[in-house]
C-alpha positions in Angstrom: 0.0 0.0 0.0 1.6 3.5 -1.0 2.8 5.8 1.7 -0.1 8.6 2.3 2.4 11.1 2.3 3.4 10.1 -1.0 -0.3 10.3 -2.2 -1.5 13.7 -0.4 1.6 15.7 -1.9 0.5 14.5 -5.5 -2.2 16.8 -5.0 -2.7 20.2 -4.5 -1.6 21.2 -1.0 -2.6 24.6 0.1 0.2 27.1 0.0 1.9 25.8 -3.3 0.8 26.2 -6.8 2.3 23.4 -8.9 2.0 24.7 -12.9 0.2 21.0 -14.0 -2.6 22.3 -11.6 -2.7 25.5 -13.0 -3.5 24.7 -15.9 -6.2 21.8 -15.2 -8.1 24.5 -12.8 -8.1 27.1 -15.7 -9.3 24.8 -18.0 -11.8 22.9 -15.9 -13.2 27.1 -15.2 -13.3 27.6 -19.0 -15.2 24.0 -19.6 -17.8 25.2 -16.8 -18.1 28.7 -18.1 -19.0 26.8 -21.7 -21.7 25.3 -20.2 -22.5 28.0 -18.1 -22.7 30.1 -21.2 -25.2 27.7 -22.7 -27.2 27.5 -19.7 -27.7 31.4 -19.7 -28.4 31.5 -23.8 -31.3 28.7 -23.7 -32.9 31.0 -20.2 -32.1 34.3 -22.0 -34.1 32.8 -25.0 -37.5 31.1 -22.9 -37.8 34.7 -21.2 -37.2 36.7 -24.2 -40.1 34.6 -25.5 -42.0 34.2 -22.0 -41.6 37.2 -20.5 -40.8 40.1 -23.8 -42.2 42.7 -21.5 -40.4 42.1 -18.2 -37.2 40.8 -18.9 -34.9 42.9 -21.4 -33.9 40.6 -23.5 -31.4 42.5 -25.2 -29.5 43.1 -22.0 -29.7 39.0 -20.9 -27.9 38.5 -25.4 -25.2 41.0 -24.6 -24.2 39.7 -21.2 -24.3 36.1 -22.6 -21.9 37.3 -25.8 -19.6 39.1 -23.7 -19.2 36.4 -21.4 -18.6 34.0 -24.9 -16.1 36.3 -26.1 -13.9 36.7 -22.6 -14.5 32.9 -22.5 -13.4 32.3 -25.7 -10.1 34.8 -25.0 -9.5 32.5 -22.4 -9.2 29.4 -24.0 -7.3 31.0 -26.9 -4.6 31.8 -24.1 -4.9 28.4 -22.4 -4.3 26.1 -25.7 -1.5 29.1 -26.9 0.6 28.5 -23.9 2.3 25.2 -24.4 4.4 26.0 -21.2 2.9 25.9 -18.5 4.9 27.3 -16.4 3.8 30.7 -17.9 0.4 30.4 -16.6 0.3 32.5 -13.9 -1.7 32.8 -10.7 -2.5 36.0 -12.3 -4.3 34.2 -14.9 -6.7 32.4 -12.6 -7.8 35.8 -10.9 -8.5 37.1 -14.3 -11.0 35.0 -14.6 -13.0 34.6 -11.6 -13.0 38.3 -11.6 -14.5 38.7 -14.4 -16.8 36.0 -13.4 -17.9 38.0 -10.3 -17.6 41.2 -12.6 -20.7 39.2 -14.9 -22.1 38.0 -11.9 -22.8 41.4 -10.2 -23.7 43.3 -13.2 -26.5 40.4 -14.4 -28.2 40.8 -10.7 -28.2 44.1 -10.1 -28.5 46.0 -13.6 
């Protein structure tokens, strides 16, 4: 039976950032926002047709292209960087802030 240390540090251990898990975070983000993206499009579409009146349907198409094109910008960078070592942390916080940036402007505008 392998050694639990040896099991726990092939993981990510809090503290460190290891490049390998860098990259598999940013795309496992970029593979949720896809579907996120496609979750939003198909509700943006029933209320635009269920609700014209209420809902601004315009506003609920832009949000959902904007988030397609910085979703798409991300996954350009992710497959152009053969290296990972020159993902960065920096990276990362890119995009979940401009996942809380879409976030907070689809609630409250």
């Amino acid at each position: 039976m392998a050694d639990i240390r040896s099991v726990l540090t092939h993981y990510f251990l809090p503290g460190e950032l290891r490049t390998g898990e860098i990259k598999t975070v940013a795309a496992w983000f970029i593979r949720l926002r896809w579907a996120a993206i496609a979750g939003f499009f198909m509700l943006s579409v029933f209320l635009s047709l269920a609700a014209p009146q209420i809902i601004p349907a315009k506003f609920l198409y832009a949000a959902c292209f904007v988030i397609f094109f910085y979703n798409l910008e991300c996954f350009l960078i992710l497959h152009q960087i053969h290296d990972a070592g020159r993902l960065t942390p920096f990276f990362m916080h890119m995009q979940v802030a401009r996942d809380w940036l879409a976030l907070i402007v689809i609630i409250y505008v």
